[in-house]
N, C-alpha and C positions, 0 to 999 in steps of 0.2 A: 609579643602582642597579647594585651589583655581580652579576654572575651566580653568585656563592658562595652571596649570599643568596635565588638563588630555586632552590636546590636540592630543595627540598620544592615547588615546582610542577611542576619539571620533572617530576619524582616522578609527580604526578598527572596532567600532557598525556602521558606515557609509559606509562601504568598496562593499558591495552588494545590495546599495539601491541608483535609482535614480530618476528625475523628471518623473512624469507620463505621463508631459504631451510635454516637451520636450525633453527629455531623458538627461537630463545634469549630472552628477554627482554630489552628494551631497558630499559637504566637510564642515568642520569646520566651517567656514562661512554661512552655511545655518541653523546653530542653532543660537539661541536668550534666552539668559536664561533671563527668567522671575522672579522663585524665586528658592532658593536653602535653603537646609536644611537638615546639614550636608553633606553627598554624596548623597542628593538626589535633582536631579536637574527639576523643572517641566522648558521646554522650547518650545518654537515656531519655528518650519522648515518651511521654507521657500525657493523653488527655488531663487538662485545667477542672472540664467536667465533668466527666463521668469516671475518672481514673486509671481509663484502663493503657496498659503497657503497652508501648509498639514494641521493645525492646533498645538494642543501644543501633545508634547510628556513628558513621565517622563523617567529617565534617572536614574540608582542609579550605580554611579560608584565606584568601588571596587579598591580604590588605591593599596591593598594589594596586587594583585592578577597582574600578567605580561601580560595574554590574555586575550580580550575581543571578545569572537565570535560575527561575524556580526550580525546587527538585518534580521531580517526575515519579508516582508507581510504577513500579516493575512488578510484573507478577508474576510469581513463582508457577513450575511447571502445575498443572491441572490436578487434581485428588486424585487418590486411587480410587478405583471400581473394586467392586465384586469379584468382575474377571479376573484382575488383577491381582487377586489375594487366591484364587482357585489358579491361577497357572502358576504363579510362586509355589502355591503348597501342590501342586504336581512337578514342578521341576527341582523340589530339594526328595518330596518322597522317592524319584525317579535318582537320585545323587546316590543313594545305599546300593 
């Protein structure tokens, strides 16, 4: 499967996501396939405007299949604290 022809999925996993940092909308152009294998595509996004890197995503697209619901953010566990860097460096000083 070529990825010319899943330009219209892409279309719709991209349809609810956009730059973080300037809110532009991610389209077709903001993927970069890297390597693919079979229907499954690892690729790099990247804002069109402002430039900035999401990093690589993987992608496995299902020619078979007519809809692809949009991707969704997941968000990574919460930043560390203060605290959290003061009870680390008490429990490794506490390790000797």
């Amino acid at each position: 499967m070529k990825f010319n022809n899943s330009k219209k999925y892409l279309k719709q996993l991209l349809a609810n996501l956009c730059c973080s940092k300037c809110r532009n909308d991610f389209d077709v152009d903001s993927i970069i396939i890297k390597e693919q294998e079979g229907s499954t595509f690892i690729c790099n996004l990247r804002c069109q405007i402002c430039g900035k890197d999401f990093g690589d995503v993987v992608l496995n697209i299902n020619s078979k299949s007519n809809n692809h619901y949009p991707m969704d953010i997941i968000d990574g566990p919460p930043p560390i604290t203060s605290d959290d860097v003061i009870d680390a460096h008490r429990f490794i000083k506490n390790m000797k």
